[in-house]
C-alpha atoms as a printed R data frame, in Angstrom:
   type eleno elety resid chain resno      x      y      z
1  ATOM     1    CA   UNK     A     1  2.615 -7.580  0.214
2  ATOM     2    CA   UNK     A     2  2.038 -4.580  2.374
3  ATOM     3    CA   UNK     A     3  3.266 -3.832  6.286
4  ATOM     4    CA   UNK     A     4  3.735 -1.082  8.218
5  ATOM     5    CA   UNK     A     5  7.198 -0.531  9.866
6  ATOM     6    CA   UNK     A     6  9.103  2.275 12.493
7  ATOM     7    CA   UNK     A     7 11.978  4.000 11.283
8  ATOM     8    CA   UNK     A     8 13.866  4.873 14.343
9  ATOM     9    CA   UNK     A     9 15.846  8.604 13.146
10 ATOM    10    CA   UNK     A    10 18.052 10.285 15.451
11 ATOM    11    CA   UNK     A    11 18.175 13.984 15.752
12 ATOM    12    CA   UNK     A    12 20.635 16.335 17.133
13 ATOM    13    CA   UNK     A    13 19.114 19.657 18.038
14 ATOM    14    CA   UNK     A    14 20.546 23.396 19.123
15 ATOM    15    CA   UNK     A    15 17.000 25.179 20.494
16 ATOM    16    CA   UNK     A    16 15.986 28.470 22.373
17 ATOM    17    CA   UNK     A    17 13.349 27.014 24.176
18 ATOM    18    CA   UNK     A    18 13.291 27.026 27.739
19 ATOM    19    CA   UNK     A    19 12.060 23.625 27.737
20 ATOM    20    CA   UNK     A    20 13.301 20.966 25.247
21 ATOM    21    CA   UNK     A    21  9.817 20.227 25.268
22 ATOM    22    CA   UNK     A    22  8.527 22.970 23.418
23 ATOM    23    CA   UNK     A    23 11.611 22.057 20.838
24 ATOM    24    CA   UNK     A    24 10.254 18.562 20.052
25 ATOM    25    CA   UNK     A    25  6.628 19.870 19.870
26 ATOM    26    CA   UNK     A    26  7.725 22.880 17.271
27 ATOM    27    CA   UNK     A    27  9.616 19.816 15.657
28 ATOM    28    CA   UNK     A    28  6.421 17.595 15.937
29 ATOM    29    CA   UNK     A    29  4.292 20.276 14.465
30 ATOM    30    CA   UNK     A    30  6.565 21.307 11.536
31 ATOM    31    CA   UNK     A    31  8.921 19.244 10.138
32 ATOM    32    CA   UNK     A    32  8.352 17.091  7.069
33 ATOM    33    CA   UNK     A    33 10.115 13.474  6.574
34 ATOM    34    CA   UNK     A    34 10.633 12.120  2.889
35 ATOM    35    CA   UNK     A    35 11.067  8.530  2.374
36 ATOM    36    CA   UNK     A    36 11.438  7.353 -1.292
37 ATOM    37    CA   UNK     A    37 10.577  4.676 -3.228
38 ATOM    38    CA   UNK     A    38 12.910  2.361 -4.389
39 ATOM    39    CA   UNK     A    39 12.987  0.040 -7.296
40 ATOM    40    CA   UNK     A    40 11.252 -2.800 -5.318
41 ATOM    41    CA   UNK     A    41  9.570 -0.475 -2.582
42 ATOM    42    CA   UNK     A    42  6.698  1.636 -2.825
43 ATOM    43    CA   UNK     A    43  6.298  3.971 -0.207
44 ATOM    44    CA   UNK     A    44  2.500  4.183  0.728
45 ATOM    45    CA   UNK     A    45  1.984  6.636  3.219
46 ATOM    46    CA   UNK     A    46  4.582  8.616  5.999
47 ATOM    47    CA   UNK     A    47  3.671  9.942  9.353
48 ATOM    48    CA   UNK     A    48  6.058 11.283 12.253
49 ATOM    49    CA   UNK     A    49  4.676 10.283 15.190
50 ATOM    50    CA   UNK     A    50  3.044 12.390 17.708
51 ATOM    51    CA   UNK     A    51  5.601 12.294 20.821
52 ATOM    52    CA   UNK     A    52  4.041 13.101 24.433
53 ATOM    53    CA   UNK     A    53  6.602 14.009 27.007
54 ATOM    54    CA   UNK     A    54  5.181 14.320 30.777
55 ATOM    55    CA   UNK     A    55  5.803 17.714 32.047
């Protein structure tokens, strides 16, 4: 059986931004999330999700 599912992760941040904006979009644009298989669960494919703020 295959589904997709949303991992909700919470993250704490310290920036130098003037906006937390830019933080989240330096985040967006370079972070990398690993989620592992486990011995019943094959992970397919990850993705962090593009997150548009209004300014």
């Amino acid at each position: 059986m295959e589904d997709t599912i949303f991992l909700l992760v919470k993250v704490k941040i310290k920036h130098e931004h003037v906006k937390v904006h830019n933080a989240i979009a330096e985040l967006n644009e370079k972070s990398r999330c690993t989620i592992r298989d486990t011995e019943k669960v094959k992970v397919m494919e990850t993705q962090i999700m593009d997150y548009k703020l209004k300014k």
